[in-house]
MIDOSE-1310 file (N, C-alpha, C; in nm, 2 decimals, decimal comma, always signed):
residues 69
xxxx	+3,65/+1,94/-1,06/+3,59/+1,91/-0,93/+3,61/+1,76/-0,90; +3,64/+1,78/-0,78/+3,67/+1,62/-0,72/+3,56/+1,54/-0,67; +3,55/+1,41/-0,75/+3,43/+1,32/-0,70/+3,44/+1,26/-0,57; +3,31/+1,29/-0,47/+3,31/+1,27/-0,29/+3,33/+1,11/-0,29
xxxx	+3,40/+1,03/-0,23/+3,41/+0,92/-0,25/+3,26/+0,91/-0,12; +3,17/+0,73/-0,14/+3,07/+0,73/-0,11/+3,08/+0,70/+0,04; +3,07/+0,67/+0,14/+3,06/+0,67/+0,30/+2,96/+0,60/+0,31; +2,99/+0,50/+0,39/+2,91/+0,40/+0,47/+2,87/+0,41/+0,57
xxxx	+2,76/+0,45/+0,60/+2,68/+0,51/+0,73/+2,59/+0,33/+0,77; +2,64/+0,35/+0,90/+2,58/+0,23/+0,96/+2,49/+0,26/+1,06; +2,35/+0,24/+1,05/+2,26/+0,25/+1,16/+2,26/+0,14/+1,25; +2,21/+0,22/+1,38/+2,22/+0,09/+1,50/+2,04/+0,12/+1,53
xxxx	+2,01/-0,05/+1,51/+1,90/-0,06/+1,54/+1,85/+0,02/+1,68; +1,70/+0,07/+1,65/+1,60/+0,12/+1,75/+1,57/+0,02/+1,85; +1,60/+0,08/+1,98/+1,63/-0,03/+2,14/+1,45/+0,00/+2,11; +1,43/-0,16/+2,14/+1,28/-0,17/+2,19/+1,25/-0,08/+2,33
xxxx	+1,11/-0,11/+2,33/+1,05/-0,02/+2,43/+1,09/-0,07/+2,53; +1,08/-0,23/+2,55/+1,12/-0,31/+2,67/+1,26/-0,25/+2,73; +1,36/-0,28/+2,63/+1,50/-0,26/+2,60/+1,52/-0,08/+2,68; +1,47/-0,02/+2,64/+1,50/+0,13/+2,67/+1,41/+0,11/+2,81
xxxx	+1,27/+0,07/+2,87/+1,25/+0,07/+3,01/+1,35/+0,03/+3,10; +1,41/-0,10/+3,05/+1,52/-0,17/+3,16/+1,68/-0,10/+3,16; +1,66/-0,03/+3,06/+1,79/+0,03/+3,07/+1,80/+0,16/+3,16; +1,65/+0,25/+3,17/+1,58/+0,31/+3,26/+1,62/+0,27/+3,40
xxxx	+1,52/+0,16/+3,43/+1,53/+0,05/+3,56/+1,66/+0,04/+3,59; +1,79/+0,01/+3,54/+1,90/-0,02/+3,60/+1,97/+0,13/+3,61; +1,94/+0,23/+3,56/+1,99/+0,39/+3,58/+1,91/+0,42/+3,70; +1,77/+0,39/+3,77/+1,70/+0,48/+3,87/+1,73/+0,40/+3,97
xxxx	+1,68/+0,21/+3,96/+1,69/+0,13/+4,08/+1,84/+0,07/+4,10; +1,86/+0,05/+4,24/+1,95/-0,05/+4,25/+1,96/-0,20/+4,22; +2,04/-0,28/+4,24/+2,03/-0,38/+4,18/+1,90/-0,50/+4,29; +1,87/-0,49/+4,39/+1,83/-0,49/+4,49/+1,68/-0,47/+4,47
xxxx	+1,63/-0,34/+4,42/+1,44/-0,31/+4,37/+1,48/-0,31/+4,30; +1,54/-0,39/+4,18/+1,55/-0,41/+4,06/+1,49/-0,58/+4,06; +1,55/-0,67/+4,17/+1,56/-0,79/+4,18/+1,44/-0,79/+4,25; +1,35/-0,72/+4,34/+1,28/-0,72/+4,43/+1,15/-0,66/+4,31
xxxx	+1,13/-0,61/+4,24/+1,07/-0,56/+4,12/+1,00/-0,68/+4,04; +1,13/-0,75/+3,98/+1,09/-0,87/+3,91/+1,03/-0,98/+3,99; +1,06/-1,01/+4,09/+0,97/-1,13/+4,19/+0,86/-1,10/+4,22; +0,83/-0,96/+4,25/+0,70/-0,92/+4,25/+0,60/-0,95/+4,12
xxxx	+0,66/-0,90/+4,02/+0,59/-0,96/+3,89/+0,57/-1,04/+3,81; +0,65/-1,14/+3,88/+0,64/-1,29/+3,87/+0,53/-1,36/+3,92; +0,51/-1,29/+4,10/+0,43/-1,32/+4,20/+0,30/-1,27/+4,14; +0,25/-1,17/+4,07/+0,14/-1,12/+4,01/+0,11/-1,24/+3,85
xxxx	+0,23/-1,24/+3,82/+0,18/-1,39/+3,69/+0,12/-1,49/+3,76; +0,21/-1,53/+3,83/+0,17/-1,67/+3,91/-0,02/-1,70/+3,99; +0,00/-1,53/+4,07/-0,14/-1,56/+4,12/-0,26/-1,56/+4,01; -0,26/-1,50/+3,91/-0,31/-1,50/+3,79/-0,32/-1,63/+3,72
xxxx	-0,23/-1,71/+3,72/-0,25/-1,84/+3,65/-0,31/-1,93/+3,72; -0,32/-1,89/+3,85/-0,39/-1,99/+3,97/-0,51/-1,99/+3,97; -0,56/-1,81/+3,96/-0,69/-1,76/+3,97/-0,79/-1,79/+3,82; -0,71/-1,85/+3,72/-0,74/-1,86/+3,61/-0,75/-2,04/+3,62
xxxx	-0,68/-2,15/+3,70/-0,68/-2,26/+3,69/-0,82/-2,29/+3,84; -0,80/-2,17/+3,92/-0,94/-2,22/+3,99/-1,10/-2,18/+3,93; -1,06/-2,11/+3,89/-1,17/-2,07/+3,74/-1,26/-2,21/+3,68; -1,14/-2,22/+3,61/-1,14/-2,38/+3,54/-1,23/-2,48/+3,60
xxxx	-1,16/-2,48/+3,69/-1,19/-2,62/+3,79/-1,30/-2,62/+3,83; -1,36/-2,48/+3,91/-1,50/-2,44/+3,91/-1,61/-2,45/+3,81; -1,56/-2,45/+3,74/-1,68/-2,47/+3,58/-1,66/-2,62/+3,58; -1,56/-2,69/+3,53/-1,59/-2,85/+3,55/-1,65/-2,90/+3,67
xxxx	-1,61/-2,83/+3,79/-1,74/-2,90/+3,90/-1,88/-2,85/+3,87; -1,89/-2,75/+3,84/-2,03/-2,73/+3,83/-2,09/-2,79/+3,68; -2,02/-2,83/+3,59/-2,06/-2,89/+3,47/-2,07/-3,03/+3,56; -1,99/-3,08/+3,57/-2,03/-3,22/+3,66/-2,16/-3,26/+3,77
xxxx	-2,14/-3,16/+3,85/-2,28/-3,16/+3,96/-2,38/-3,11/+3,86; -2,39/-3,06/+3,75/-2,52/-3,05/+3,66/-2,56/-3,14/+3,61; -2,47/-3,24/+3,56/-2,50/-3,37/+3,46/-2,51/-3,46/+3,54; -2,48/-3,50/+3,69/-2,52/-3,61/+3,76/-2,64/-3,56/+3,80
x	-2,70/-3,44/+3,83/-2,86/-3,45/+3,95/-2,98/-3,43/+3,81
C-alpha cells in the first residue's frame, strides 16, 4: 500500500459581519444609495455628537447658575 502524501489545505479567513453586509450593499444598491446611505449615517453620528455636546453644556450652565445664586 502506497503512503497518501500529506496536502495542505488552506483556509480563508471568515469575512466579518461588517465585511459580508457591505458586500451585500454593493450586490443590492447602486453605487449612488450606496454613497447616499453612508452620508446619511454620518449625518445621524454627527447629530448625536451635537445632541450629546449640548447635553454637556447644559449641565455646566446649570452647575454654574447653581453655584453663583
Amino acid at each position: 500500500m502506497q503512503a497518501v502524501p500529506a496536502r495542505h489545505v488552506s483556509a480563508n479567513p471568515i469575512p466579518s459581519v461588517t465585511g459580508a453586509l457591505r458586500a451585500m450593499e454593493s450586490l443590492i444598491l447602486g453605487a449612488g444609495q450606496r454613497t447616499a446611505r453612508r452620508n446619511a449615517w454620518t449625518a445621524v453620528l454627527e447629530d448625536r455628537r451635537r445632541a450629546k455636546d449640548r447635553v454637556e453644556a447644559q449641565h455646566v450652565l446649570e452647575a454654574v447658575a447653581t453655584r453663583t445664586s
